[in-house]
C-alpha positions in Angstrom: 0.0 0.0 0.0 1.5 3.1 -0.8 1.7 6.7 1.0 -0.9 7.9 -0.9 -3.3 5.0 0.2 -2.2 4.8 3.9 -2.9 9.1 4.4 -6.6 8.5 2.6 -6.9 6.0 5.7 -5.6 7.8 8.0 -8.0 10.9 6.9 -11.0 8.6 6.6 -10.7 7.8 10.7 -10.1 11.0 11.6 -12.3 13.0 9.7 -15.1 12.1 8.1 -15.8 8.4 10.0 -16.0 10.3 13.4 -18.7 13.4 11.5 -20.8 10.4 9.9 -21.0 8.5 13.4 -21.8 12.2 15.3 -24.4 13.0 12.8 -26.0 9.6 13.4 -25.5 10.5 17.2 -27.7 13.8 17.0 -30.5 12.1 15.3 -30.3 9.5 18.1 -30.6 11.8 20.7 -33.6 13.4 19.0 -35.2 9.9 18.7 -34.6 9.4 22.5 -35.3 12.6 23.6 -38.9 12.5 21.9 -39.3 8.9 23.4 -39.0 10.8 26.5 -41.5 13.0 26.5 -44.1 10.6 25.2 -43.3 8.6 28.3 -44.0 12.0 30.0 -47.5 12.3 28.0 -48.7 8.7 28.9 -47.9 9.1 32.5 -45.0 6.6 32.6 -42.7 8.8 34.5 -40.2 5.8 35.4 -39.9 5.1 31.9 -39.1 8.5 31.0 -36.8 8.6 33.7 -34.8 5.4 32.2 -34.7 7.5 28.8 -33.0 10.4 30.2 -30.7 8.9 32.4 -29.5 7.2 29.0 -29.5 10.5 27.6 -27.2 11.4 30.4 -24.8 8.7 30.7 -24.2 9.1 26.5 -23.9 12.8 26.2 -23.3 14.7 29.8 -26.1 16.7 29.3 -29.3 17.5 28.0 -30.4 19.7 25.0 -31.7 22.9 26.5 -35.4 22.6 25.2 -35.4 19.2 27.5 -34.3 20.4 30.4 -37.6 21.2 32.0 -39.0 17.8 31.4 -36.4 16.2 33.3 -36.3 18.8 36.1 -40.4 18.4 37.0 -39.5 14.5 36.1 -36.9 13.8 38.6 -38.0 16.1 41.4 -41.3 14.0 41.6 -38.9 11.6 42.6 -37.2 13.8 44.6 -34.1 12.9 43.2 -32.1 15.7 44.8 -28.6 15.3 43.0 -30.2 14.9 39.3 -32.3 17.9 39.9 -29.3 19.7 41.0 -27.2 18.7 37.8 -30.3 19.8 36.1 -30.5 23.2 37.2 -26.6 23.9 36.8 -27.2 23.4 33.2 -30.4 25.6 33.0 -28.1 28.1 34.4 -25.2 27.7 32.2 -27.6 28.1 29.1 -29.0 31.4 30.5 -32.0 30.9 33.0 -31.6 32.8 36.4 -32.3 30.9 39.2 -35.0 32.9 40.5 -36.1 31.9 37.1 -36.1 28.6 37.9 -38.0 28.7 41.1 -40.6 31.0 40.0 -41.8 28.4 37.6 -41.4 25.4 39.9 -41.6 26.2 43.4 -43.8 23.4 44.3 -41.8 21.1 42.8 -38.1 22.0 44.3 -39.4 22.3 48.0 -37.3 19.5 49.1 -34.6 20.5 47.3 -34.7 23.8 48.4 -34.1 22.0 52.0 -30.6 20.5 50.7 -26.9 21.8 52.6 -26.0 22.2 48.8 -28.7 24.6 47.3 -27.1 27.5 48.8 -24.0 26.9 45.7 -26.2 27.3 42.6 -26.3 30.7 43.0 -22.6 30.6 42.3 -23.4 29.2 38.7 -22.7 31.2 36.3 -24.5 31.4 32.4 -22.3 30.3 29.7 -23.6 32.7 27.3 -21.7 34.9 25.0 -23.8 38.5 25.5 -21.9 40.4 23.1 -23.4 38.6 20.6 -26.6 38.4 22.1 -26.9 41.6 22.0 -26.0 42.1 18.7 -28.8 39.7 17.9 -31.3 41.7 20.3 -30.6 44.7 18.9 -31.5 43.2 15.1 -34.7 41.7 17.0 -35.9 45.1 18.6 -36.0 46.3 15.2 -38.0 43.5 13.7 -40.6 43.6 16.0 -40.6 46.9 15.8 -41.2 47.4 12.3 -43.9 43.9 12.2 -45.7 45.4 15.2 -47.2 48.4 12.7 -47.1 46.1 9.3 -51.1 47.0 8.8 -49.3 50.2 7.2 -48.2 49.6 3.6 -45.6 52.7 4.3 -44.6 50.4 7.0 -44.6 46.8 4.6 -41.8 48.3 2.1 -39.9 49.1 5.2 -40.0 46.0 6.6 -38.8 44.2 3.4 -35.8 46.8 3.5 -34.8 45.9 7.7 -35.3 42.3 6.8 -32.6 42.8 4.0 -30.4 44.7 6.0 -30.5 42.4 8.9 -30.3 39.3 7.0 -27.0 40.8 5.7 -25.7 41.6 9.1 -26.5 38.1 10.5 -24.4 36.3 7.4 -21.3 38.8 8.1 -22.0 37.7 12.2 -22.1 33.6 11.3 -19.4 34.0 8.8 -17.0 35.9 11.5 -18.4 34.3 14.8 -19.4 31.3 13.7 -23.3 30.2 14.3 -24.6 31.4 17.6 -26.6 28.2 18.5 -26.8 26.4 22.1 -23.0 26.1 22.3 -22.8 30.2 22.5 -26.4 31.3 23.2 -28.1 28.6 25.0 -31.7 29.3 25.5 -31.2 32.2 23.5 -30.6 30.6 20.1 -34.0 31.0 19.6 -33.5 34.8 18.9 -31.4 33.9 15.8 -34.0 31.4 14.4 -36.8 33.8 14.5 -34.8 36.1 12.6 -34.0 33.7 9.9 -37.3 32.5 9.9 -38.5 36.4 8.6 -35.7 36.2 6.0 -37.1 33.2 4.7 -40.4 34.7 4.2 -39.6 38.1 2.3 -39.2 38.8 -1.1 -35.7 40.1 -1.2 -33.9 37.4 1.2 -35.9 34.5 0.2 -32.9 33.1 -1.8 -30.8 32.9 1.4 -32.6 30.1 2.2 -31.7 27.6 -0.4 -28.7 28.6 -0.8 -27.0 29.4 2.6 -29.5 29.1 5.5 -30.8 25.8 5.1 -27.5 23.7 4.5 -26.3 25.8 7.4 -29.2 25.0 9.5 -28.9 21.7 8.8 -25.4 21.1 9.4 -26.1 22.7 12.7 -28.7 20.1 13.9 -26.1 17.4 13.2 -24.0 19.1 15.2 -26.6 19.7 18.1 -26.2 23.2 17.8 -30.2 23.5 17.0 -33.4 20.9 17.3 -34.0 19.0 14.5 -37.4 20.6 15.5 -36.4 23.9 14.6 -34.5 22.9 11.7 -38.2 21.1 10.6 -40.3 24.0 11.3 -38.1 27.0 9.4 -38.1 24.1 6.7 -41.6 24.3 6.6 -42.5 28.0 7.5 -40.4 28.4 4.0 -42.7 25.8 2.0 -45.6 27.4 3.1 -44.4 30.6 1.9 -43.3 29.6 -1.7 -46.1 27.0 -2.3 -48.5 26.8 0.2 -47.7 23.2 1.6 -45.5 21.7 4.3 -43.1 19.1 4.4 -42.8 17.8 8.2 -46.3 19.0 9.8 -44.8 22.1 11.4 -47.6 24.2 10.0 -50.6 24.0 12.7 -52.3 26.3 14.8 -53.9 24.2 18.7 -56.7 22.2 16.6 -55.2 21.1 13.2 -52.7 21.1 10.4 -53.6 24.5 8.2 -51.3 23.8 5.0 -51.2 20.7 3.0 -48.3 17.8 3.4 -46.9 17.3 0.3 -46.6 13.4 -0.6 -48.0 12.7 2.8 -47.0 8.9 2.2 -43.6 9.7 3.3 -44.3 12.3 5.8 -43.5 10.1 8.6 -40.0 8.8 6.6 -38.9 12.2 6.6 -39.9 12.8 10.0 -38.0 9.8 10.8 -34.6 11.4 9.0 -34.5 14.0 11.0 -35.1 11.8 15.0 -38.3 12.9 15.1 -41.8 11.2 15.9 -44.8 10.0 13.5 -47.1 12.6 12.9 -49.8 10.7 14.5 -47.6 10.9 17.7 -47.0 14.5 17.1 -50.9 14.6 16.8 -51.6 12.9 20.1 -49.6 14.8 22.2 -50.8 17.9 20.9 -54.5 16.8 21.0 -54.1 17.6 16.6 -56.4 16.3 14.1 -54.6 14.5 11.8 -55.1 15.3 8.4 -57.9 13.5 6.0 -55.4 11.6 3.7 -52.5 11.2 5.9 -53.2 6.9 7.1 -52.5 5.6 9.7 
């Protein structure tokens, strides 16, 4: 075998065999995580607990959006020490404490009553803030402008912020890299909901295909966003160009309000991305499934 052979090999096992096997990874945990939270649905909060402690053991942590769950999960077990690992992490991805117990006081009596409660308010956020407020400062202007958008003066201006802050949120990615859960934790959300305006106007629309969604998407492998979110911008951007959906992200609390194209293979594509079958997604959520989708 010659030299040429032996460093193709060699780049194979470091490179791209490790990225294949973390990709599958990601999609894994989404599969899990979901499994989870049906277990929380149907009641069966020792098998959810099983779940998440596999979650656990495999990645160190949980993805911020499950993080709840387990917390009201394991404290009605009154598991004190996985409620406190819980909560660190809620603060490292940017909830307060007082945050925390605001929303759960019932819940975190007993652990309020542990020697060691008195050293989470040591934790500190692991958030980068200069870029959140970059981002902030983008979003005050959004809202602003879609707050008044029954104006038509208001409309043209719109299209021209969304431009302008579309470009300013490339040259942020492109220098900072993306500003998911590993920089913004909770946060990331901020960053979504901007890209999911860009996706919907006229003059930004062809960031989408182009850069946003590969990006996106190479971001949920990572763990960097949900699957879910990658899904629903996905969709939000369908529904915009033609009218349908691809996943089922589309809904308002009763029912699925745009069509599912080639709803065959809805619960395929679902499945490529960790998530559930739509008629789980529909159960949970107390949905009506849609006429031709079968069972």
């Amino acid at each position: 075998m010659n030299a040429i052979s032996i460093n193709k090999i060699i780049f194979l096992i470091l490179f791209i065999i490790p990225i294949r096997i973390y990709a599958q990874d990601f999609k894994q945990y989404s599969v899990f995580s979901f499994k989870a939270k049906y277990f929380i649905f149907e009641n069966k909060t020792d098998s959810a607990i099983i779940i998440f402690n596999q979650l656990f053991s495999k990645y160190g942590e949980l993805h911020p959006y499950d993080n709840l769950d387990a917390l009201k999960t394991f404290a009605s077990k009154n598991d004190t020490a996985t409620v406190f690992m819980i909560i660190k992490n809620m603060i490292k991805n940017g909830q307060s404490l007082s945050e925390i117990i605001d929303d759960n006081t019932p819940i975190l009596a007993f652990a309020k009553k542990s020697k060691s409660w008195e050293s989470l308010k040591f934790i500190k956020p692991e958030i980068d803030y200069n870029i959140l407020l970059e981002i902030d400062k983008l979003l005050e202007v959004d809202q602003f402008v879609r707050n008044h958008d029954n104006d038509s003066c208001i409309i043209k201006f719109m299209i021209e912020v969304d431009s302008v802050n579309c470009t300013k949120v490339i040259e942020l990615i492109k220098k900072q890299g993306f500003p998911g859960f590993n920089k913004l934790g909770i946060y990331s959300n901020d960053i979504l909901f901007l890209i999911m305006h860009f996706t919907t106007n006229s003059t930004t629309e062809k960031y989408w295909e182009t850069y946003f969604k590969p990006l996106l998407y190479s971001e949920a492998i990572r763990g960097n966003i949900s699957y879910s979110d990658f899904a629903m911008i996905t969709d939000r951007f369908q529904n915009y160009k033609k009218g349908t959906q691809i996943y089922g992200f589309i809904r308002n609390r009763t029912e699925y309000v745009a069509p599912i194209e080639n709803i065959d293979e809805v619960d395929i594509r679902r499945a490529n991305l960790g998530l559930p079958k739509l008629s789980i997604d529909a159960k949970m959520k107390n949905i009506k499934l849609p006429k031709d989708y079968k069972l």
